[in-house]
C-alpha positions in Angstrom: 13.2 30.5 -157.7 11.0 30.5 -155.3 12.0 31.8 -151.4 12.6 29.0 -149.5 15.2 27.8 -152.1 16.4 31.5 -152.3 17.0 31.1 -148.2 18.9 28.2 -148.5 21.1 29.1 -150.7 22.1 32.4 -148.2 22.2 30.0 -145.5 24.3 27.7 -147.8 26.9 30.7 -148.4 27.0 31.9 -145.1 28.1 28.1 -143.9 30.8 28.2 -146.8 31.9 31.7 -145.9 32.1 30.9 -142.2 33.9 27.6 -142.8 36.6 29.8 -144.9 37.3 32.1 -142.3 37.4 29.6 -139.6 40.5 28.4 -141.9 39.2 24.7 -141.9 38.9 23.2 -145.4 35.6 20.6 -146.4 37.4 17.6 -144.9 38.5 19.2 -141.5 34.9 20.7 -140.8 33.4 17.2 -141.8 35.6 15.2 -139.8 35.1 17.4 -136.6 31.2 17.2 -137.3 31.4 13.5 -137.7 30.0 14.1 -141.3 31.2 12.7 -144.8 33.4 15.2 -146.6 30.3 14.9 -149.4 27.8 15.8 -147.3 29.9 19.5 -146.7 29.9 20.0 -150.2 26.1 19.6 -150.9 25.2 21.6 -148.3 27.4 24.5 -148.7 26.2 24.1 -152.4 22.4 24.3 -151.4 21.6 20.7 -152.4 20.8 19.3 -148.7 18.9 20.8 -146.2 20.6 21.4 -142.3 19.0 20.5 -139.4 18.8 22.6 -136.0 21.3 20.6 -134.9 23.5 20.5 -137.6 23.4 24.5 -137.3 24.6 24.6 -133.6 27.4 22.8 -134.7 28.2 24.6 -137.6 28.0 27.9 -135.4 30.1 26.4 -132.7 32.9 25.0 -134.9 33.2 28.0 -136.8 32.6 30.1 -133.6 29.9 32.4 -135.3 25.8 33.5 -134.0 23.4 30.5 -135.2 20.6 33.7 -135.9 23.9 35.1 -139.1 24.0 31.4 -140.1 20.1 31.5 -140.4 20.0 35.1 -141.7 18.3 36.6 -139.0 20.8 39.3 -137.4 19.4 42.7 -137.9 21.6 45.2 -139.9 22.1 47.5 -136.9 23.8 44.2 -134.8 27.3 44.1 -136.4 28.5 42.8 -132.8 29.1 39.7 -133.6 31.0 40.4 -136.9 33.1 43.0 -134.8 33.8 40.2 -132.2 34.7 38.0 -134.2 37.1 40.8 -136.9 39.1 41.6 -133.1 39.5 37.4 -132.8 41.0 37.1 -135.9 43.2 40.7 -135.3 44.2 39.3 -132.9 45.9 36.4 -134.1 48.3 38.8 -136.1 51.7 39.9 -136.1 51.7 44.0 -135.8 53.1 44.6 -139.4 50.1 42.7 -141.1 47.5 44.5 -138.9 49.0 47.8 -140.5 48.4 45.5 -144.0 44.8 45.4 -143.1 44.2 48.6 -141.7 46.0 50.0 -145.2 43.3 47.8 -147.3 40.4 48.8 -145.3 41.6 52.8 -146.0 41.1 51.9 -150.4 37.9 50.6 -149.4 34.9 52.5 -150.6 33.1 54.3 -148.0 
């Protein structure tokens, strides 16, 4: 495989990843990006390429950095994951925060 297909298959995971936090299933992000439900699937399976634009508006919809989309954050610039981890702490009740601060202690360090 050569490294342009290798690329969009990352960016392809990343959109599907992003889409599945943003809690919005294949139909909801196509309907709110005026796209067919089809056209999701293929590119979150690799199959069809995404234009710039396309890109913003995958970013804005599911409120993540265009540059993690196109796999060019650095390792050391986590901010944007950390920014977006408080969001979505935010959004919960205290007893499930303790939940997720109990998984994060069995994770491997």
């Amino acid at each position: 495989m050569d490294n342009t297909n290798l690329e969009r298959e990352k960016i392809a995971s990343r959109l599907k990843d992003a889409r599945v936090l943003a809690g919005l299933s294949q139909a909801q992000a196509a309907e709110k990006l005026g796209l067919q439900r089809p056209a999701i699937s293929e590119i979150e399976a690799g199959k069809r390429k995404v234009s710039a634009e396309e890109i913003i508006q995958f970013a804005n919809l599911y409120k993540v950095d265009t540059s993690w989309l196109l796999l060019q954050e650095s390792e050391s610039d986590m901010s944007e994951a950390f920014k977006f981890a408080a969001r979505e702490l935010g959004k919960l009740k205290p007893e499930e925060i303790q939940k997720v601060i109990d998984i994060i202690k069995i994770l491997p360090k």
